[in-house]
C-alpha positions as a printed NumPy array, in Angstrom:
array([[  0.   ,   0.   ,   0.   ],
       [  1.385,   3.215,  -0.798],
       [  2.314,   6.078,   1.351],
       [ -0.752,   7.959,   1.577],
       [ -2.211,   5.473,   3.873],
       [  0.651,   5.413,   5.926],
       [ -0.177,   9.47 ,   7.019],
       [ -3.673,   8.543,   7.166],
       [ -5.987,   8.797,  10.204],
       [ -9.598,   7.635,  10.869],
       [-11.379,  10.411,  11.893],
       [-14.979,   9.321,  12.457],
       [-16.554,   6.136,  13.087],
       [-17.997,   5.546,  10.058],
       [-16.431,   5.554,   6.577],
       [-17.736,   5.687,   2.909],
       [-15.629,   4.172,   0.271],
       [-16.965,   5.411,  -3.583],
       [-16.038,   4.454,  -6.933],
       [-15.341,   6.898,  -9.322],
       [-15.921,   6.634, -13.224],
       [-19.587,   4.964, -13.366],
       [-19.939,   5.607, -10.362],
       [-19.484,   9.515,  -9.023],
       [-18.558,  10.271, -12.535],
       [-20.535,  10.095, -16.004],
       [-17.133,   9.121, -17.705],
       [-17.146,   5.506, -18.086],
       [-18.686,   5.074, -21.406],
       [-17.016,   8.219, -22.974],
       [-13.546,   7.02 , -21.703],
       [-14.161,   3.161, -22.839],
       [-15.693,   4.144, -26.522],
       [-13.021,   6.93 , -27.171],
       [-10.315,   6.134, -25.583],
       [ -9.182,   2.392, -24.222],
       [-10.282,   1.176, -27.427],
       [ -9.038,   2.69 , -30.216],
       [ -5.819,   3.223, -28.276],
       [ -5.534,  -0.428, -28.636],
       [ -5.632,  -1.103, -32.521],
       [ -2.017,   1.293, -33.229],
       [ -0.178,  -0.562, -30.658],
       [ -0.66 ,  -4.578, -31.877],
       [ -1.387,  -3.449, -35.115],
       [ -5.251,  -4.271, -35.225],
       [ -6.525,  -2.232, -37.823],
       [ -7.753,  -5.072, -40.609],
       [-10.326,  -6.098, -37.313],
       [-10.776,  -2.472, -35.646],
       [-14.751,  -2.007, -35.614],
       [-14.77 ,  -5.586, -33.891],
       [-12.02 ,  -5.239, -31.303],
       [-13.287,  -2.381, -30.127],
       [-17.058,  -3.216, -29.796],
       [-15.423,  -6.415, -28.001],
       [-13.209,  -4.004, -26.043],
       [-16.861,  -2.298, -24.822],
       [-18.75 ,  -5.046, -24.756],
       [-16.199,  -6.564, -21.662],
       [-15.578,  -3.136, -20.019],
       [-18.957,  -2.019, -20.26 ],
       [-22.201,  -3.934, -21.105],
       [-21.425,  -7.448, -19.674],
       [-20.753,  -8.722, -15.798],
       [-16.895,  -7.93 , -15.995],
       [-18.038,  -4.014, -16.328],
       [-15.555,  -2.113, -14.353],
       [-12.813,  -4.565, -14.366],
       [ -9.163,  -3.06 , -13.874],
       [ -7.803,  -1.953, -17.638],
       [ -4.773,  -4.232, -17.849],
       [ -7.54 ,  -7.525, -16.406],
       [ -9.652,  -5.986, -19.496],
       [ -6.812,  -5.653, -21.264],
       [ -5.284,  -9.157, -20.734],
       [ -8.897, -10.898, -21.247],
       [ -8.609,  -9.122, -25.051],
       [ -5.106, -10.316, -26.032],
       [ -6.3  , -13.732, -24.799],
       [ -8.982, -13.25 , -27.358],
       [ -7.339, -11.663, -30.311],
       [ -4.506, -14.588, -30.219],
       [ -7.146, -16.989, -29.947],
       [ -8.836, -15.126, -33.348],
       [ -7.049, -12.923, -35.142],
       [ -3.532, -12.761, -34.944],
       [ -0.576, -14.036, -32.822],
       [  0.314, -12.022, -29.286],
       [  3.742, -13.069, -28.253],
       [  3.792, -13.42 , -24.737],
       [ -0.407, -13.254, -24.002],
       [ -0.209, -15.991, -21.505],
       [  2.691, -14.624, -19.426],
       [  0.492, -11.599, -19.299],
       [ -2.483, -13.072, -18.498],
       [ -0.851, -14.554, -15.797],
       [  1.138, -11.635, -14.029],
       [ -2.521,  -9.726, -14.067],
       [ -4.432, -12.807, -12.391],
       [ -1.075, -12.459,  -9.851],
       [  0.233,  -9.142,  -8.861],
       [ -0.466,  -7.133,  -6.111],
       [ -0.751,  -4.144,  -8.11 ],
       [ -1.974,  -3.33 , -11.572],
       [ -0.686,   0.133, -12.539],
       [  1.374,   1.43 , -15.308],
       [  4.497,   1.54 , -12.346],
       [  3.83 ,  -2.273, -12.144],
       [  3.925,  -3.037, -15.835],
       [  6.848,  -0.941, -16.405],
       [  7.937,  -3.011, -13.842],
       [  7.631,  -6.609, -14.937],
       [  8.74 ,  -5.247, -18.242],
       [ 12.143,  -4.521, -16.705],
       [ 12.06 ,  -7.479, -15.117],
       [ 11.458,  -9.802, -17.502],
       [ 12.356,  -7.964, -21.101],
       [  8.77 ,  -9.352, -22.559],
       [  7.82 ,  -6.438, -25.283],
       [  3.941,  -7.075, -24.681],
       [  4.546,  -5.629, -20.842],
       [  5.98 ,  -2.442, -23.249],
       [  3.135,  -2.43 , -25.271],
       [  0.826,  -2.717, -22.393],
       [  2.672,   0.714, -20.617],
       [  2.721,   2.215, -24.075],
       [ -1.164,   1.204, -24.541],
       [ -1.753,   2.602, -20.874],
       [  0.054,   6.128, -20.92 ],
       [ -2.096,   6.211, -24.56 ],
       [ -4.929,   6.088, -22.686],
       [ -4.089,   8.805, -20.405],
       [ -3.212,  11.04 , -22.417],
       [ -5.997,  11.192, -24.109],
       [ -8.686,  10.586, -21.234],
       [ -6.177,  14.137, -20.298],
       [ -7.336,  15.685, -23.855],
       [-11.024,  14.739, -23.525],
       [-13.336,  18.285, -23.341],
       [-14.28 ,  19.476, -19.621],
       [-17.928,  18.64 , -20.457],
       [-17.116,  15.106, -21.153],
       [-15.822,  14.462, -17.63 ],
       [-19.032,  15.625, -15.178],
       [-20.342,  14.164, -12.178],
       [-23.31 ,  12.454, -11.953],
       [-26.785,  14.738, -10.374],
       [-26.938,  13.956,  -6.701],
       [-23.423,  12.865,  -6.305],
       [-22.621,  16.399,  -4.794],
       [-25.022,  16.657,  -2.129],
       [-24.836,  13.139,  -1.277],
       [-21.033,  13.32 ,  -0.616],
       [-21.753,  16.599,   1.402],
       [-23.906,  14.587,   3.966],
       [-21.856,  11.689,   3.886],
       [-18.56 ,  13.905,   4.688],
       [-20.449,  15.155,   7.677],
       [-20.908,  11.684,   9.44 ],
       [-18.566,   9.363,   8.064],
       [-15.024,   9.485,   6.388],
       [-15.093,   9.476,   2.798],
       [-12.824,   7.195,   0.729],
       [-12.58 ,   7.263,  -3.595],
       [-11.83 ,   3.474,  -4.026],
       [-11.136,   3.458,  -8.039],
       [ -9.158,   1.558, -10.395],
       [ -8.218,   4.012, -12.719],
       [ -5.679,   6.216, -13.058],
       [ -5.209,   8.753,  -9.665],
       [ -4.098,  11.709, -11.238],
       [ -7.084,  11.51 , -13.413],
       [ -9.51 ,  10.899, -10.536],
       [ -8.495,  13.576,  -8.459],
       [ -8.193,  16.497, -11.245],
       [-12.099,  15.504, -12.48 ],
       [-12.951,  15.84 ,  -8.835],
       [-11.337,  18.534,  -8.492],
       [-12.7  ,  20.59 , -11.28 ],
       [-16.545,  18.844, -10.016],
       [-15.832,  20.591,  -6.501],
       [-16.154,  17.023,  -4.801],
       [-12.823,  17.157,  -3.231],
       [-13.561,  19.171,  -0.042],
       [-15.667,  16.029,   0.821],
       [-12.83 ,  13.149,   0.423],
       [-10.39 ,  12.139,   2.762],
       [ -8.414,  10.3  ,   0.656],
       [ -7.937,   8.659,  -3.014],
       [ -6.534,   5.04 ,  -3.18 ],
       [ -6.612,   4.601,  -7.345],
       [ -5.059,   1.744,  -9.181],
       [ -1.37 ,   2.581,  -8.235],
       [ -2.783,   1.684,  -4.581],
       [ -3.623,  -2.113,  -5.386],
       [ -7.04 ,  -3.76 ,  -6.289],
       [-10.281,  -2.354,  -4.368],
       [-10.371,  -5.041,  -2.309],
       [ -7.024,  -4.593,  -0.878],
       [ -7.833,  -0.891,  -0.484],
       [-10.711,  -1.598,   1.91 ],
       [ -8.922,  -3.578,   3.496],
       [ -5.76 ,  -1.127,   4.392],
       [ -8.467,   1.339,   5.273],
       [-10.098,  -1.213,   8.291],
       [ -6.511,  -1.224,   9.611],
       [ -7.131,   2.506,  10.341],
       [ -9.871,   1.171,  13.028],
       [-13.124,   1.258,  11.487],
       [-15.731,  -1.724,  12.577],
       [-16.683,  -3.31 ,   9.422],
       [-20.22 ,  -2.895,   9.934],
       [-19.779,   0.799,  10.107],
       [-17.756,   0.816,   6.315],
       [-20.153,   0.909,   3.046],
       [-18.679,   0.529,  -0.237],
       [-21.021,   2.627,  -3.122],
       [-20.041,   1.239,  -6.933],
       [-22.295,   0.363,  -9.697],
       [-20.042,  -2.679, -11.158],
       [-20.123,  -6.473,  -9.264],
       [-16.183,  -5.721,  -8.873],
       [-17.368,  -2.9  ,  -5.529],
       [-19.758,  -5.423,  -4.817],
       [-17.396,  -8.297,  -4.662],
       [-14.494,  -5.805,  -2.768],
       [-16.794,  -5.167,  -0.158],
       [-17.702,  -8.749,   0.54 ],
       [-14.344,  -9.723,   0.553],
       [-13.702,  -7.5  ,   3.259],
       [-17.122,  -8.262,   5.29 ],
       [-18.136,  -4.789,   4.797],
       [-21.462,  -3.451,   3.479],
       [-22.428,  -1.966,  -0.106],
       [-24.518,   0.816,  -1.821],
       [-25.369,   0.015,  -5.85 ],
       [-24.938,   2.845,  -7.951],
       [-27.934,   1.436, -10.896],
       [-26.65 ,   1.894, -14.577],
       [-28.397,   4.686, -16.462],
       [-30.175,   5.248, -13.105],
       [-27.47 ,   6.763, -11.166],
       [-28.889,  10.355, -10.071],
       [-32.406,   8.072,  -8.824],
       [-29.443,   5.813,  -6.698],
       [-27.617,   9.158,  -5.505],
       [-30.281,  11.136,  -4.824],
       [-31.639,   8.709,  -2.433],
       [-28.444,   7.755,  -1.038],
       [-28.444,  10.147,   1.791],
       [-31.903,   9.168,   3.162],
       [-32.002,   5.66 ,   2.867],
       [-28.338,   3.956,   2.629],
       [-26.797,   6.825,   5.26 ],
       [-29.172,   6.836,   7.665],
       [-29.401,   2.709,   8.076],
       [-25.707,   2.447,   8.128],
       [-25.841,   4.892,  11.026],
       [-29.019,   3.354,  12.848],
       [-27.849,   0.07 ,  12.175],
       [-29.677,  -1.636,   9.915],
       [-27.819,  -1.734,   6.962],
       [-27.203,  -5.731,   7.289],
       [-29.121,  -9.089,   7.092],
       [-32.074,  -8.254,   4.312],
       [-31.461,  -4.715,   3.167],
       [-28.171,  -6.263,   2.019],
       [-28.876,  -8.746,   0.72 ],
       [-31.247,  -6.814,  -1.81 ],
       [-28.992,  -4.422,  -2.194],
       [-26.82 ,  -7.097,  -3.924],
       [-29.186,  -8.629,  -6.245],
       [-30.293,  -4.731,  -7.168],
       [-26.811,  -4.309,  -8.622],
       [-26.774,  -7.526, -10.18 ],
       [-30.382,  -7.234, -11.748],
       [-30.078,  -3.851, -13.032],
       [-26.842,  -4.247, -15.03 ],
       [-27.585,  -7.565, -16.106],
       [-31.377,  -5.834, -17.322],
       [-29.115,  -3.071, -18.917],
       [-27.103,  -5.839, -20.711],
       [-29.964,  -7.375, -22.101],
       [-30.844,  -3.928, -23.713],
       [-27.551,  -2.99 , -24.537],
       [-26.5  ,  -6.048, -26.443],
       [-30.137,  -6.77 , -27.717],
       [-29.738,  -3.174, -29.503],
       [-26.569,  -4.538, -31.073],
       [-27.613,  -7.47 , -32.295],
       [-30.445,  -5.322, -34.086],
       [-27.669,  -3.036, -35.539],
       [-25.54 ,  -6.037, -36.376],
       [-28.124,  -8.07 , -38.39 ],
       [-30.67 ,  -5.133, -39.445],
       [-33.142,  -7.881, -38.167],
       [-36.01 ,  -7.411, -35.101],
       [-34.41 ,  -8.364, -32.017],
       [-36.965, -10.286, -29.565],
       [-36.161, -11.534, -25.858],
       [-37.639, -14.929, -25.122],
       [-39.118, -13.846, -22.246],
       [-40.945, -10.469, -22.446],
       [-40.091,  -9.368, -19.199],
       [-37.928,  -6.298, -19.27 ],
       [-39.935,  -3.805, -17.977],
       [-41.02 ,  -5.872, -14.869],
       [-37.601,  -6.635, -14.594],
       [-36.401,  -2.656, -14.168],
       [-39.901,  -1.984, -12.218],
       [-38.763,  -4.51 ,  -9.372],
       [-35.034,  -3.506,  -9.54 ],
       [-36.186,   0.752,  -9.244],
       [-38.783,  -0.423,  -6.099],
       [-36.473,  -2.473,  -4.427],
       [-33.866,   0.17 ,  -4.872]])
């Protein structure tokens, strides 16, 4: 864990760990579409199967159950793909492996292992990464907002528990957008992908002192759901394309039980199949909308339940 934890000090009893792109920012799909993807097909020389990569590259990162997964886990679960399909990868299953392994996934740790081991797909992976960055860096101010409700909801949070980002992506990036989004005066600290996975995160932070029963974990991918369970601590589910609705009711409903305690036994437990429902209901939609694009054909679900589907999901919420 890196040094910012080391100077850090629990200050109430209650902390709030929150995800940032998807989450507190509308800059997941922007980032994904214009910028991870394409910045792949230059770098391994992809262009004869571009418009494919890259709706694969969205389709993982974005509108299936892996949605929110660390860039260089996204990144490895691609090559794995492309040398399977398209074209050799030297090297794909040392890669594969060191990202299923190491402690940290960061653009310090690849440059790392590239050192280490000489392997010129760990150099591709920093040169695909520090692509990325740059132009996340060059992408307009309007591009990178925060989500309605995530102000005000931060604001009460800050004024009864700690607050926490917990993010994988990359920490200067996370701290300028909150910056500029005047969400900074309510964190107490950033742990990004430099810091290790989420779930290691939350767990560094519990060694400040905080019961686990008095630490909630807000996210809207299974990744902050499975980082919380890990660590025994409870979570808040940002819904996809619902995410002022799951902020704006934040403060009223997931604050005040953790406080009164009753966050646990059933309000958790639906919490965690809200999450689950609601992407995998915005997956259906998403990829059914595809396949209509794809094939120029009607696209029909065999069981016309969608809308009951979201109505449960938005009650339950």
């Amino acid at each position: 864990m890196p040094d910012i934890l080391e100077g850090y000090r629990k200050q109430k009893e209650y902390l709030i760990c929150v995800d940032s792109d998807g989450c507190a920012m509308d800059t997941m799909d922007s980032k994904h579409i214009t910028c991870f993807g394409p910045c792949l097909i230059p770098v391994w020389g992809l262009s004869p199967w571009e418009q494919k990569i890259r709706r694969r590259w969205d389709e993982i990162n974005l509108y299936t159950m892996t949605r929110g997964i660390n860039r260089f886990k996204g990144l490895a679960m691609i090559l794995a793909e492309i040398d399977r399909t398209y074209k050799a990868v030297p090297d794909v299953d040392a890669f594969v492996r060191w990202t299923g392994e190491a402690p940290e996934l960061s653009n310090q740790a690849v440059k790392a292992q590239w050192e280490l081991t000489g392997k010129e797909i760990f150099r591709q992976a920093l040169e695909w990464s520090e692509e990325v960055n740059r132009k996340i860096g060059a992408m307009p101010e309007d591009a990178k907002c925060a989500f309605d409700g995530v102000r005000e909801a931060l604001k009460a949070a800050h004024e009864t528990a700690d607050v926490a980002v917990v993010s994988s992506a990359n920490k200067k990036a996370v701290e300028e957008e909150w910056q500029r989004q005047g969400l900074m005066e309510y964190v107490d600290v950033v742990l990004s992908q430099d810091s290790g996975s989420k779930s290691a995160c939350i767990n560094a932070l519990l060694k400040k002192g905080y019961c686990p029963d008095h630490v909630l974990m807000v996210g809207d991918a299974p990744g902050d759901c499975e980082a919380a369970a890990d660590n025994g601590v409870y979570y808040y589910p940002i819904l996809v394309k619902h995410e002022e609705m799951s902020w704006r009711r934040f403060p009223g409903e997931a604050l005040e039980r953790l406080v009164r305690g009753t966050y646990g036994g059933a309000w958790q437990e639906q919490m965690v199949k809200v999450v689950r429902g609601a992407l995998f209901y915005f997956i259906r939609r998403k990829m059914g909308k595809l396949a209509q694009e794809n094939t120029g054909s009607r696209f029909k679900w065999k069981k016309p339940s969608d809308l009951c589907i979201m109505k449960a999901v938005i009650k339950a919420a």
